[in-house]
Every structure is written in structure tokens, then in C-alpha cells.
C-alpha positions as CSV (number, residue, x, y, z in Angstrom):
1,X,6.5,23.5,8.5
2,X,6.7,21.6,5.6
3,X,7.4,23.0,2.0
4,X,4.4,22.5,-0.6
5,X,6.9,20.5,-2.6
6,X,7.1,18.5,0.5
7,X,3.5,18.4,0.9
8,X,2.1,17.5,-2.3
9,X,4.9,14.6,-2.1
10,X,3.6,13.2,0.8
11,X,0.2,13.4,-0.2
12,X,1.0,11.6,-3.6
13,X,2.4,9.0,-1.1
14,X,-0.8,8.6,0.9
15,X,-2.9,8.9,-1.9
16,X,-1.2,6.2,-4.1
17,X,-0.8,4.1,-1.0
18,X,-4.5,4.0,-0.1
19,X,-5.1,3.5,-3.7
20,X,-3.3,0.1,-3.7
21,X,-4.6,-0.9,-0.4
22,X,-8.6,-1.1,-1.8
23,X,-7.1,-2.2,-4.7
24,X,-5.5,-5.5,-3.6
25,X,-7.5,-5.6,-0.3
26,X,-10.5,-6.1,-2.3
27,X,-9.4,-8.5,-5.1
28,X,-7.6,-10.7,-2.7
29,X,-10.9,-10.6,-0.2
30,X,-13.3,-11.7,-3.4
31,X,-10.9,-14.3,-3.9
32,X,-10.9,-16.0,-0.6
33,X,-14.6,-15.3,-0.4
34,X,-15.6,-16.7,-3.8
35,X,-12.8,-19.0,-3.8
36,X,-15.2,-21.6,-5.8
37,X,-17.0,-19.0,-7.9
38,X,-13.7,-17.4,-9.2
39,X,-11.9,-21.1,-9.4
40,X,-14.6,-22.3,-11.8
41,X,-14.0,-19.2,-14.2
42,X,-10.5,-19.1,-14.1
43,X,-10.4,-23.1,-15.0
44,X,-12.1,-22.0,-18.1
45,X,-10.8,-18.9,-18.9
46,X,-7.0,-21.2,-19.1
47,X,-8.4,-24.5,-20.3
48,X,-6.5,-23.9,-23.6
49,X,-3.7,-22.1,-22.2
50,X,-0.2,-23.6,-21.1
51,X,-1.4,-23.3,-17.5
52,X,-4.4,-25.3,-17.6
53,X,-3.3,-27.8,-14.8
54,X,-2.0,-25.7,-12.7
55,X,-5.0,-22.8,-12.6
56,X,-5.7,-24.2,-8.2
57,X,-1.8,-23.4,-7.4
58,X,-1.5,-20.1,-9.4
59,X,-4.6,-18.8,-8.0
60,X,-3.5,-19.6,-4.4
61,X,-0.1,-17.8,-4.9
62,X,-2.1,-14.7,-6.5
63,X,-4.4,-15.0,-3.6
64,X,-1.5,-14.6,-1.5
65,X,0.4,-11.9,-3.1
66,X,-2.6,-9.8,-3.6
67,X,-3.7,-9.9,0.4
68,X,-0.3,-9.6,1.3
69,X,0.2,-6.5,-1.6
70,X,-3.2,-5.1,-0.4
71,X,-2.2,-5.9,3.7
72,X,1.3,-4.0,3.4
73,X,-0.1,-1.2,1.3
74,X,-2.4,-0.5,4.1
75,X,0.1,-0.7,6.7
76,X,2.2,1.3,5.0
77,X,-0.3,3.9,4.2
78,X,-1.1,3.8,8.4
79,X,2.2,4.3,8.8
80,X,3.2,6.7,6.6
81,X,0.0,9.1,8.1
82,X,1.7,9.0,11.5
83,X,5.2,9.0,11.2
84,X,5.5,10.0,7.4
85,X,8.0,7.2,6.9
86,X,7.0,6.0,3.3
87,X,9.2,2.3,3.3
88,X,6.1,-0.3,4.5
89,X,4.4,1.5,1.9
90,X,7.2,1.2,-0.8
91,X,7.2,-2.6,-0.2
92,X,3.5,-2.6,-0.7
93,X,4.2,-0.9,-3.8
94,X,6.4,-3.2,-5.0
95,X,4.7,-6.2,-4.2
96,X,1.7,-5.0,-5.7
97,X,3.9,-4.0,-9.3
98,X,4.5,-7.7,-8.9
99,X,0.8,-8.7,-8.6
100,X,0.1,-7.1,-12.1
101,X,2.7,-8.5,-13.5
102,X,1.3,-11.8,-12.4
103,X,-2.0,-11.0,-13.9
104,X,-0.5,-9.6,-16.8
105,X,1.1,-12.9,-17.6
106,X,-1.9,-14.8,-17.1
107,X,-3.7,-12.9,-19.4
108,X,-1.2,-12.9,-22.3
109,X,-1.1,-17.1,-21.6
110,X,-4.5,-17.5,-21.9
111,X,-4.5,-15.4,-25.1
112,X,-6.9,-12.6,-23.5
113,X,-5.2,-9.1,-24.8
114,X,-7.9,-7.1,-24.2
115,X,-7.7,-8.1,-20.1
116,X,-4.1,-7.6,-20.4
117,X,-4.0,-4.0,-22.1
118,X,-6.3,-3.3,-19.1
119,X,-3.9,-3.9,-16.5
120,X,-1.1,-1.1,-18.5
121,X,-2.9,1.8,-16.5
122,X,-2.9,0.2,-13.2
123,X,1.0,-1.1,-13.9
124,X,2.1,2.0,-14.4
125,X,0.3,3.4,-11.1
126,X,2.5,1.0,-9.7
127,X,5.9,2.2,-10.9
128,X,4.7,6.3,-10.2
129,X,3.9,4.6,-6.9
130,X,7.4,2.8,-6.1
131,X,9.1,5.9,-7.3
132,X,7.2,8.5,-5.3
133,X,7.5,5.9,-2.2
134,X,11.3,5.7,-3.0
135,X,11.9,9.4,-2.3
């Protein structure tokens, strides 16, 4: 029998890892879905921003790193259900603290504050999530 210390750790951990599993899943879905749709935007949303040229390659790499963020969270949270082994899931985490950061810096290029300050909450998320996954 597990103690509730125990318990409410590992529920944090599925929680948390379910959390950035729609998270990512679902951004990085919409991106390869609306590929053209979401291209379009973002080439105006950086066209006087440093990264104007090179919005097609950044948004492939994000597209990347949020499916594979997303992918590994939800591996990890399948994994962590059944054998309560948290480390797919930590990687998830990581990768997904890494996707934010990615977004973050976007934002702050293209001068857009607001969008950035938005992304704090889910940036932190991701560091309670890489420490709880760490344990």
C-alpha cells in the first residue's frame, strides 16, 4: 500500500502529464492540419520582426517539438499509469518547457508582450511538472 504522500505524488505526475499531452498534442495537430491557415498568420504576425525570412523553418521545428513534446507526454503518462515509472514522462516535460520557451521567444521577437506574459503560467506548469516527474 502506498502512503498518501506517495499517492498524491503520483497523481500530480499523471495529472500534469496528461495535462501536457492535450496540450501539445493539440497545438501540434492544428499545426499540421492548418499548416496554410496558421503559416499565413504567423508570416504576418513576424513580418517586422528579426525572423521574418525564416517564419516556414521555425514553424516546422515548432511543429516538431510540440508533436514530439505532446507524443512523449502521452507515452509517458501511459506509462507512468501502468508501471508508475515517471521518466518517459519527465522527458515529455522537458521537451515541452522547451516548446514554451520557443514560443516565448517568438513572441518577445515579434514585439507581442501580451502573448508572451501568457505563456508565464503554462512555463511554470512546466518546471512543477519536471520537478514532480524528477522525484
Amino acid at each position: 500500500m502506498q502512503s498518501s504522500g506517495s499517492l498524491q505524488l503520483y497523481l500530480l505526475q499523471l495529472l500534469v502529464s496528461a495535462f501536457l499531452a492535450v496540450l501539445f498534442l493539440q497545438s501540434g495537430i492544428d499545426k499540421m492540419i492548418d499548416r496554410q491557415g496558421n503559416l499565413s498568420w504567423l508570416s504576418g504576425h513576424f513580418a517586422k520582426s528579426p525572423l521574418a525570412g525564416m517564419v516556414p523553418l521555425l514553424f516546422t521545428v515548432l511543429t516538431i517539438v510540440e508533436v514530439a513534446a505532446g507524443a512523449i507526454s502521452a507515452i509517458g503518462f501511459l506509462v507512468l499509469l501502468f508501471t508508475h515509472n515517471p521518466t518517459i514522462a519527465f522527458y515529455g516535460a522537458t521537451l515541452s518547457a522547451i516548446a514554451i520557451l520557443c514560443l516565448f521567444f517568438g513572441q518577445r521577437m515579434a514585439k507581442e508582450y501580451a502573448g508572451a506574459a501568457v505563456l508565464v503560467p503554462y512555463f511554470l506548469l512546466t518546471l512543477v511538472a519536471i520537478y514532480l516527474l524528477a522525484r
